[in-house]
C-alpha positions as a Markdown table, in Angstrom:
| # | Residue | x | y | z |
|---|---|---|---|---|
| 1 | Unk | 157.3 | 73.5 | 85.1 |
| 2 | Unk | 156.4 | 71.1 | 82.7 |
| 3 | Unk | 154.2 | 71.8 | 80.0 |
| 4 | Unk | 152.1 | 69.3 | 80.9 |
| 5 | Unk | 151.8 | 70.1 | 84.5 |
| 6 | Unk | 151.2 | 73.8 | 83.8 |
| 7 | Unk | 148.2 | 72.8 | 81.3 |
| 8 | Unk | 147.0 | 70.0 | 84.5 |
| 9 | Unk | 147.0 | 73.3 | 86.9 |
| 10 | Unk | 145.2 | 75.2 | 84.2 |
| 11 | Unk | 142.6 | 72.4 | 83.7 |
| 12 | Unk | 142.1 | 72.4 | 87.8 |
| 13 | Unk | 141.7 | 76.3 | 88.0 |
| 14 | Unk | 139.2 | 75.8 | 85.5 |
| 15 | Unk | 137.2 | 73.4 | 87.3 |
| 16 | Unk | 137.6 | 74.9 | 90.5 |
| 17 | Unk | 136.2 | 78.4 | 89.8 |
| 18 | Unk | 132.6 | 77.7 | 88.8 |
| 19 | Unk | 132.7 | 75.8 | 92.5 |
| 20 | Unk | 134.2 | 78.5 | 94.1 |
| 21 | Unk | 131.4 | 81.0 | 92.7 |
| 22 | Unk | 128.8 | 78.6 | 93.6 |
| 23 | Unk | 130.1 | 78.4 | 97.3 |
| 24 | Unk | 130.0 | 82.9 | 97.0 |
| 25 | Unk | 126.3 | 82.5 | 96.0 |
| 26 | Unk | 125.4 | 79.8 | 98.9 |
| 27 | Unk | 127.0 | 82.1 | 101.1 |
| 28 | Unk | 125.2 | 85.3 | 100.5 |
| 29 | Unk | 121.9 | 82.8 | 100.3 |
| 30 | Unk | 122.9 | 81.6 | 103.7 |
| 31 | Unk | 123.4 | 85.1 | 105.0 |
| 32 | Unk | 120.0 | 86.4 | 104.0 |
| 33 | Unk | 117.9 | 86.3 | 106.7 |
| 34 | Unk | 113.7 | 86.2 | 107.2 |
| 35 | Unk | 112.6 | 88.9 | 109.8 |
| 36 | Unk | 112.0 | 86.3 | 112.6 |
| 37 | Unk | 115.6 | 85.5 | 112.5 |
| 38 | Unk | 116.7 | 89.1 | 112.4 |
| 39 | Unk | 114.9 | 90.1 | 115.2 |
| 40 | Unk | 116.6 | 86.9 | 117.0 |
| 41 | Unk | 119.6 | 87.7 | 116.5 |
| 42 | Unk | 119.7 | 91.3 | 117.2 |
| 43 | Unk | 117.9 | 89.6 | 120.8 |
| 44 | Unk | 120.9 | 87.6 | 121.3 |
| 45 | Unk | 123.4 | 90.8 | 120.8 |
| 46 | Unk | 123.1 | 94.1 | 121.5 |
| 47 | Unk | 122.4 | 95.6 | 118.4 |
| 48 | Unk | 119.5 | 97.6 | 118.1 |
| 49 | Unk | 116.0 | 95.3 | 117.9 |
| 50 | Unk | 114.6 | 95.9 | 114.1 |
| 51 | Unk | 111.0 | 94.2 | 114.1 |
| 52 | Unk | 108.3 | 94.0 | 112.2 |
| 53 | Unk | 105.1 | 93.9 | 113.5 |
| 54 | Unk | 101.5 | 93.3 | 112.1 |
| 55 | Unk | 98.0 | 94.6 | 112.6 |
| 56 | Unk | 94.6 | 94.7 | 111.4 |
| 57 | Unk | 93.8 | 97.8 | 110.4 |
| 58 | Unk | 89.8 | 98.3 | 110.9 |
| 59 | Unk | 89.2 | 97.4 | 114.3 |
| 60 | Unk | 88.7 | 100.8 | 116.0 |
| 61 | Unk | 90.1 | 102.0 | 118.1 |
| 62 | Unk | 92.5 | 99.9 | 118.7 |
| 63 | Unk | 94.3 | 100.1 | 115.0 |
| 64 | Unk | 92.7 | 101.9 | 112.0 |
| 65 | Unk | 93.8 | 104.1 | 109.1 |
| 66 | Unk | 93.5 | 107.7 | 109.1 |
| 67 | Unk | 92.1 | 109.9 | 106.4 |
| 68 | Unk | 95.6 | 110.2 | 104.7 |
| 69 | Unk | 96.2 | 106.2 | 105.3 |
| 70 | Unk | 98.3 | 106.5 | 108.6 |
| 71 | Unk | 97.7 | 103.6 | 110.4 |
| 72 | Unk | 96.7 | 104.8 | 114.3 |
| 73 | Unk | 94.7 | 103.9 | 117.7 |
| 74 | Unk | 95.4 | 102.6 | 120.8 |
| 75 | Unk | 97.3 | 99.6 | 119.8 |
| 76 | Unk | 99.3 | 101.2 | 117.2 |
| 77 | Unk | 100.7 | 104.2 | 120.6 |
| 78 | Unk | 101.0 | 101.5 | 123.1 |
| 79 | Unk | 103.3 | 99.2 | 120.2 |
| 80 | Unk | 105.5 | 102.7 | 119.6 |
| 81 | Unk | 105.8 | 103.5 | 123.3 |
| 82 | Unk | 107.1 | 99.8 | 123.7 |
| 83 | Unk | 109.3 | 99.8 | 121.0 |
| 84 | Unk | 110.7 | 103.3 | 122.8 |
| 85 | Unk | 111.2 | 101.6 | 125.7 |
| 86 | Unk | 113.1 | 98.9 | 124.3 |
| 87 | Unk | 115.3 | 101.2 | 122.3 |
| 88 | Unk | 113.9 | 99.0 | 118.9 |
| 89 | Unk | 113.4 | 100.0 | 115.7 |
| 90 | Unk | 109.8 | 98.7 | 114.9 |
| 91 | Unk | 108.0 | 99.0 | 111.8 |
| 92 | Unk | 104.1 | 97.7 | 112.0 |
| 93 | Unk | 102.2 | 96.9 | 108.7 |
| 94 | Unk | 98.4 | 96.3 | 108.3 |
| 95 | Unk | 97.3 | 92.6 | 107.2 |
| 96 | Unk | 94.3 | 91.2 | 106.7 |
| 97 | Unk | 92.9 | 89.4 | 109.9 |
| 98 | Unk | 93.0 | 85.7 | 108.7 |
| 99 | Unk | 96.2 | 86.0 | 107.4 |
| 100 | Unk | 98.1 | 87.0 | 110.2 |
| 101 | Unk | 99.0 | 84.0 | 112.6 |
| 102 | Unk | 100.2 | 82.5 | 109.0 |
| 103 | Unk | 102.2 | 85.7 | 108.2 |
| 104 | Unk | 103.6 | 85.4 | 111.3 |
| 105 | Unk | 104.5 | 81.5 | 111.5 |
| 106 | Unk | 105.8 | 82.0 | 108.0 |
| 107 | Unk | 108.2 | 84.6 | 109.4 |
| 108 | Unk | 106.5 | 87.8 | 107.0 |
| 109 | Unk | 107.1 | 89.6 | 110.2 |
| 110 | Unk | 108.0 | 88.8 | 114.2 |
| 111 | Unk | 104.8 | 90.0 | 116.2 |
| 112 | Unk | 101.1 | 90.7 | 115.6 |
| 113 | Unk | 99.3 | 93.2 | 117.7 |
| 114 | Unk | 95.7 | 93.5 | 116.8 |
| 115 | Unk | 93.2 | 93.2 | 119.3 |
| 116 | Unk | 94.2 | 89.4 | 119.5 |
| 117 | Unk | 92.9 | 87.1 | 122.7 |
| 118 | Unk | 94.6 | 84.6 | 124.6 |
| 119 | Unk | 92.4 | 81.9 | 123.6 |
| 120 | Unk | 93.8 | 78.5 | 124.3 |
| 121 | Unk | 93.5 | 77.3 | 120.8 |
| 122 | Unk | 96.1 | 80.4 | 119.7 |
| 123 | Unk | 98.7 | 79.6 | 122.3 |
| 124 | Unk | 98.7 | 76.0 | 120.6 |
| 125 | Unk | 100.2 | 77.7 | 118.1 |
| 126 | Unk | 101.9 | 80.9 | 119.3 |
| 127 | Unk | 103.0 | 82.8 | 122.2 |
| 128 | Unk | 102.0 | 85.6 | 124.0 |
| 129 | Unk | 102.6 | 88.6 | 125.9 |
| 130 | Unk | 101.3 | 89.8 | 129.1 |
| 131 | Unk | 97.4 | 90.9 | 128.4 |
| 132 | Unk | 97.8 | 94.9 | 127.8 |
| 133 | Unk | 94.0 | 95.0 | 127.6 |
| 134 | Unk | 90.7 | 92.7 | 128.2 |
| 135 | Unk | 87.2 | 93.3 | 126.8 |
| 136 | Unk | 83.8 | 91.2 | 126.5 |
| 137 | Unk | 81.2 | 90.5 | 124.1 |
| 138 | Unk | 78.3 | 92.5 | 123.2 |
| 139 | Unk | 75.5 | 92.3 | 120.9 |
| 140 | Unk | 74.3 | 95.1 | 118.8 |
| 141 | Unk | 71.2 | 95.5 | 116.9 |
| 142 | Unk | 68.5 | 98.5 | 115.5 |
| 143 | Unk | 66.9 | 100.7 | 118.5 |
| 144 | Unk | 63.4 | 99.5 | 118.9 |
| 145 | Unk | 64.1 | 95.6 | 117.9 |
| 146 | Unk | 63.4 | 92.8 | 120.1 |
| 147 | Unk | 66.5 | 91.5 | 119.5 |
| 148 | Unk | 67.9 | 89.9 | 122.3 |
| 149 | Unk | 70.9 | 87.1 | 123.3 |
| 150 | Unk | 68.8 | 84.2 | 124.6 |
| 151 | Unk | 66.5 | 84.0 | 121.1 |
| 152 | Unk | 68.9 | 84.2 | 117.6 |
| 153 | Unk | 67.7 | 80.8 | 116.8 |
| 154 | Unk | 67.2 | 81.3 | 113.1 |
| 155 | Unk | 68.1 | 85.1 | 112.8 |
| 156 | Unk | 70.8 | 86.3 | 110.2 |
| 157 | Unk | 73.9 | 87.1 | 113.1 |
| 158 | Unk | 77.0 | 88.8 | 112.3 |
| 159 | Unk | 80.2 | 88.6 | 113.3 |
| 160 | Unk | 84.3 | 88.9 | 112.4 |
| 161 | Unk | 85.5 | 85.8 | 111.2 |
| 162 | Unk | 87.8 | 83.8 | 113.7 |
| 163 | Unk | 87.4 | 86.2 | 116.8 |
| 164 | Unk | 86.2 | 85.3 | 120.1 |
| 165 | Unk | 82.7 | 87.0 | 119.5 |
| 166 | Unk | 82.6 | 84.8 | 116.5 |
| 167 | Unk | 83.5 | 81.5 | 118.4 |
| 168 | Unk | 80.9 | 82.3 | 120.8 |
| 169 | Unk | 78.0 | 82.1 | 118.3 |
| 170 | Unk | 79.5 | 79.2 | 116.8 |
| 171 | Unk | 79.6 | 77.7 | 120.4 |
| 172 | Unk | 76.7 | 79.1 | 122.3 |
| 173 | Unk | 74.1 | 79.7 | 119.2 |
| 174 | Unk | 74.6 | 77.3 | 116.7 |
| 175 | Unk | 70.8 | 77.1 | 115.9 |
| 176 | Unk | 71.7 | 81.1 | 114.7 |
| 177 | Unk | 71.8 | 81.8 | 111.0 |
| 178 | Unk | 75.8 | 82.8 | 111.5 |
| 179 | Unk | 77.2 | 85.0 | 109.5 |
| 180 | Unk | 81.0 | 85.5 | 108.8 |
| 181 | Unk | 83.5 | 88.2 | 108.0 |
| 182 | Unk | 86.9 | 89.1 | 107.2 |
| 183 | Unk | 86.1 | 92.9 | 108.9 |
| 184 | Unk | 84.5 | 94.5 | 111.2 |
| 185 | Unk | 83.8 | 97.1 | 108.6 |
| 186 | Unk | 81.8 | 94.5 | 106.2 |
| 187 | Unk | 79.9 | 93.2 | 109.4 |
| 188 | Unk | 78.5 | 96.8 | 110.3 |
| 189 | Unk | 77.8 | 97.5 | 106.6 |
| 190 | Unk | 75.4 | 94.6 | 106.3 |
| 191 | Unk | 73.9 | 95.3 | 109.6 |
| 192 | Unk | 73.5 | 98.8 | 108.6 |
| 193 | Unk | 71.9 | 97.3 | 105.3 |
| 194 | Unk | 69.4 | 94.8 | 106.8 |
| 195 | Unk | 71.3 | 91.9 | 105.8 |
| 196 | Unk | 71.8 | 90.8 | 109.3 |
| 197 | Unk | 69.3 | 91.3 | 112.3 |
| 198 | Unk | 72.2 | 91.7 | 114.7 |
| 199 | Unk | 75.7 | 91.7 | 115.3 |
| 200 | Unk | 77.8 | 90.1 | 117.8 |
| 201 | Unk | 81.1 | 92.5 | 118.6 |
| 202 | Unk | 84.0 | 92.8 | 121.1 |
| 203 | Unk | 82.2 | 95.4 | 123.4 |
| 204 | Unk | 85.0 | 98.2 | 123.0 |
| 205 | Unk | 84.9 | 98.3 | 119.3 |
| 206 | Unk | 81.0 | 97.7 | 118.9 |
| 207 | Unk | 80.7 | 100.7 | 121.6 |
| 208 | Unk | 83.5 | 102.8 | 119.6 |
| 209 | Unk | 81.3 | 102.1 | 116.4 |
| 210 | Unk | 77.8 | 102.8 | 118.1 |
| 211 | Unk | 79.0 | 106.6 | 118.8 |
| 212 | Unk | 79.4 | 107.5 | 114.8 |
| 213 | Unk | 76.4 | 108.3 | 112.4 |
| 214 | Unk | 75.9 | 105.2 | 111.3 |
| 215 | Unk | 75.8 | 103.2 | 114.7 |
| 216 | Unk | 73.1 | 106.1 | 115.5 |
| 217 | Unk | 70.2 | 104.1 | 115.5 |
| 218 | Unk | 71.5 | 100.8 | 117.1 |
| 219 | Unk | 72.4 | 100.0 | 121.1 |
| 220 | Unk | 73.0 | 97.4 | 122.7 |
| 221 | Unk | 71.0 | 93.7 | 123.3 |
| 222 | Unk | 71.2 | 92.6 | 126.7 |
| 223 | Unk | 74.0 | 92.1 | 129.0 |
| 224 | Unk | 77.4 | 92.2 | 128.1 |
| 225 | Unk | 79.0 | 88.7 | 127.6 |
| 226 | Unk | 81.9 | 87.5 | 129.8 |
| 227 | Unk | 83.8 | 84.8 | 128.0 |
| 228 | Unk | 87.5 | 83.0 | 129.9 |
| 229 | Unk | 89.0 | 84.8 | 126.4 |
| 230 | Unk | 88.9 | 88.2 | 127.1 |
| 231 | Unk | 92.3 | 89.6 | 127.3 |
| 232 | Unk | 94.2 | 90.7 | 124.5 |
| 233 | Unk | 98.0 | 89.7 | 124.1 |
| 234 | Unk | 100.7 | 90.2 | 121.5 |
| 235 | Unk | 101.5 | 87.4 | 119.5 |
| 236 | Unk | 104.8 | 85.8 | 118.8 |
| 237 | Unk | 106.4 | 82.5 | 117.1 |
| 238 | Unk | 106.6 | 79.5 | 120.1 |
| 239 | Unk | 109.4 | 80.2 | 121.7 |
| 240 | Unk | 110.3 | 83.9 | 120.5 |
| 241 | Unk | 112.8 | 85.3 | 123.1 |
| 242 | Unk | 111.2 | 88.9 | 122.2 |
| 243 | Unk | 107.8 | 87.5 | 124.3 |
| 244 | Unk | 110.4 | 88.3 | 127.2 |
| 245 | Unk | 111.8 | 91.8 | 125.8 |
| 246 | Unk | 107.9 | 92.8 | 125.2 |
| 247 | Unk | 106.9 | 91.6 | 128.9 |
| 248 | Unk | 109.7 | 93.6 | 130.7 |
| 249 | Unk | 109.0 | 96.7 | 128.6 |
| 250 | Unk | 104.9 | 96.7 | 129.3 |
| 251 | Unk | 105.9 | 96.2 | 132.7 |
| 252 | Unk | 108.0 | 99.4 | 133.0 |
| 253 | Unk | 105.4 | 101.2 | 130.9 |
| 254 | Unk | 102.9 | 100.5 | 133.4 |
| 255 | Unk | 105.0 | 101.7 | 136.4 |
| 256 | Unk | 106.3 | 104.5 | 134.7 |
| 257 | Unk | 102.6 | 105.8 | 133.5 |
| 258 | Unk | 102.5 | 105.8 | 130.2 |
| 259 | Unk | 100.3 | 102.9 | 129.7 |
| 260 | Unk | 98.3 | 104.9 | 132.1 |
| 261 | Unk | 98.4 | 107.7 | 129.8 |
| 262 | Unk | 97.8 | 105.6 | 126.8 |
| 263 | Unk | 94.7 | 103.9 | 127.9 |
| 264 | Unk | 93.7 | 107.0 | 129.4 |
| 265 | Unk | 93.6 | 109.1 | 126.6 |
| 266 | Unk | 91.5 | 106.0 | 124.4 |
| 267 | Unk | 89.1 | 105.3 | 127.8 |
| 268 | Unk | 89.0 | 108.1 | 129.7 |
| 269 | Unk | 90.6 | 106.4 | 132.7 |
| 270 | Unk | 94.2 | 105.2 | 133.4 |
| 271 | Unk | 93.1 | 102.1 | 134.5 |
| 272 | Unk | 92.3 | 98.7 | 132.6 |
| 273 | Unk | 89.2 | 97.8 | 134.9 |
| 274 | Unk | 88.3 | 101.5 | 135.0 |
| 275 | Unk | 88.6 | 101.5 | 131.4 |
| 276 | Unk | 86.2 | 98.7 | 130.6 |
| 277 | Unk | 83.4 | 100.6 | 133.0 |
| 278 | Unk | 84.3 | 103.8 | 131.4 |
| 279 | Unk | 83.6 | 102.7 | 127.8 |
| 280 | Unk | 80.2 | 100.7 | 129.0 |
| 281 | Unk | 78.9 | 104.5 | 130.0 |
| 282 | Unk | 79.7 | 106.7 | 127.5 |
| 283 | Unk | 77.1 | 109.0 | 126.5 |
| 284 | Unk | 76.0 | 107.0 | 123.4 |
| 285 | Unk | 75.4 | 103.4 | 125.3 |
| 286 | Unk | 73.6 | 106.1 | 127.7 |
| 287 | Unk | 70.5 | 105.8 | 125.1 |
| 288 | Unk | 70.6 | 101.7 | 125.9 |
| 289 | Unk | 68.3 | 100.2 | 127.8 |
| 290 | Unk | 69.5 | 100.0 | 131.2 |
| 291 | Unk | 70.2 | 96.3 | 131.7 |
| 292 | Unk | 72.6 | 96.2 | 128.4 |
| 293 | Unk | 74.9 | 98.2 | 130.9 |
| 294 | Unk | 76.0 | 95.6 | 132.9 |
| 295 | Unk | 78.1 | 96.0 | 129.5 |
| 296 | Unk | 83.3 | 93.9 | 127.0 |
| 297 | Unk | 86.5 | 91.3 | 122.5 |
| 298 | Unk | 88.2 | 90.2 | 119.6 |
């Protein structure tokens, strides 16, 4: 080999290493994948499921934090039992309620479970699961007040920013002096402060909240609220093949029983329907007046 051919193949190897590095980096940039894609891909094979899920952790008692931080509640035993059945390995974070149909479009985890309707505005954006509960609106205000559904015009209301009780106001009481929050929790503690007259809740957590020391000297205002938005769904990205992997695995919880024992063990009851009578006669709505207890969302 020529001297000049040997520095010509020198010159090339030269050249062509930096490219060849570059095409190592896109690959391992390429094989890096966002938790949305991970989960569809283990649903296409059949490795184990790994997914993420995300909840709202102050919206009892269907997912809240325990004294040592332990995120628990119905949700967060009906999400593990799921994730049994389907033999997945699920991990489920706590988010802040207006972030989490972003979160989840922006693929910072695969589903959201968190007391979420089926609203027709949501499925616009994502999909859901079968409902695996349904509630109704209730409104809560100090024992003794003449508080009442049919007169908030002008009255300091609260409510949980972007939730079905919250859209009702918006819709149905305009003329109300609306307020907004990014918690349950911050609603109650101005209602609890006199900031607000009343709050509008999703019956199950307002009821939940009216059994502990603070909620002692409120009840319920009127009759509960029926709304077309009043069953709760998990959420996934449009057109998530796990919707279909969640749907068969509810559906062999329930014939199996342990979404009977689930619910059961949150409502007293192992029935949905049951459940929602059960919670509306609890021994704290009991000190209601009588007509609030035609008494169900988030």
């Amino acid at each position: 080999m020529t001297n000049s051919m040997t520095s010509l193949m020198g010159k090339k190897a030269l050249w062509l290493a930096p490219l060849s590095a570059a095409m190592l980096m896109l690959a391992g940039c390429n094989n890096s994948s966002a938790p949305a894609e991970s989960a569809e891909a283990d649903t296409a094979s059949d490795a184990p499921l790994n997914i993420k899920i995300a909840t709202e952790s102050s919206y009892k008692p269907f997912s809240y934090t325990d004294a040592d931080g332990k995120l628990i509640g119905y949700e967060i035993e009906l999400v593990d039992a799921l994730c049994a059945q389907m033999k997945a390995e699920c991990e489920v974070i706590s988010q802040d309620w207006d972030g989490l149909i972003p979160g989840l479009n922006a693929q910072k985890f695969d589903a959201i479970i968190a007391g979420m309707s089926i609203t027709p505005e949501r499925k616009e954006v994502v999909d859901f699961s079968d409902p695996y509960f349904h509630s109704g609106i209730i409104l809560i205000g100090k024992k003794g007040d003449d508080l009442s559904v049919e007169s908030l015009k002008d009255l300091p209301i609260a409510s949980q920013r972007s939730t079905v009780a919250s859209q009702y106001l918006q819709d149905e009481h305009a003329d109300a002096d609306i307020k907004l929050y990014d918690t349950q929790d911050n609603a109650y503690l101005d209602l609890t402060s006199g900031r607000v007259r009343g709050m509008m809740s999703d019956k199950v957590t307002g009821i939940d909240w009216l059994k502990t020391d603070a909620g002692k000297d409120y009840e319920v205002k009127g009759q509960e609220i029926s709304t077309d938005d009043d069953a709760m769904g998990i959420a996934f990205r449009k057109g998530d093949p796990l919707v279909a992997k969640f749907n068969a695995a509810l559906a062999e919880l329930k014939d199996n029983g342990t979404y009977d024992q689930i619910t059961g063990s949150y409502f007293g009851t192992s029935s949905t329907a049951a459940a929602q009578k059960a919670v509306a006669t609890t021994d704290s709505v009991e000190e209601a007046p009588a007509d609030a207890m035609a008494a169900e969302e988030k």
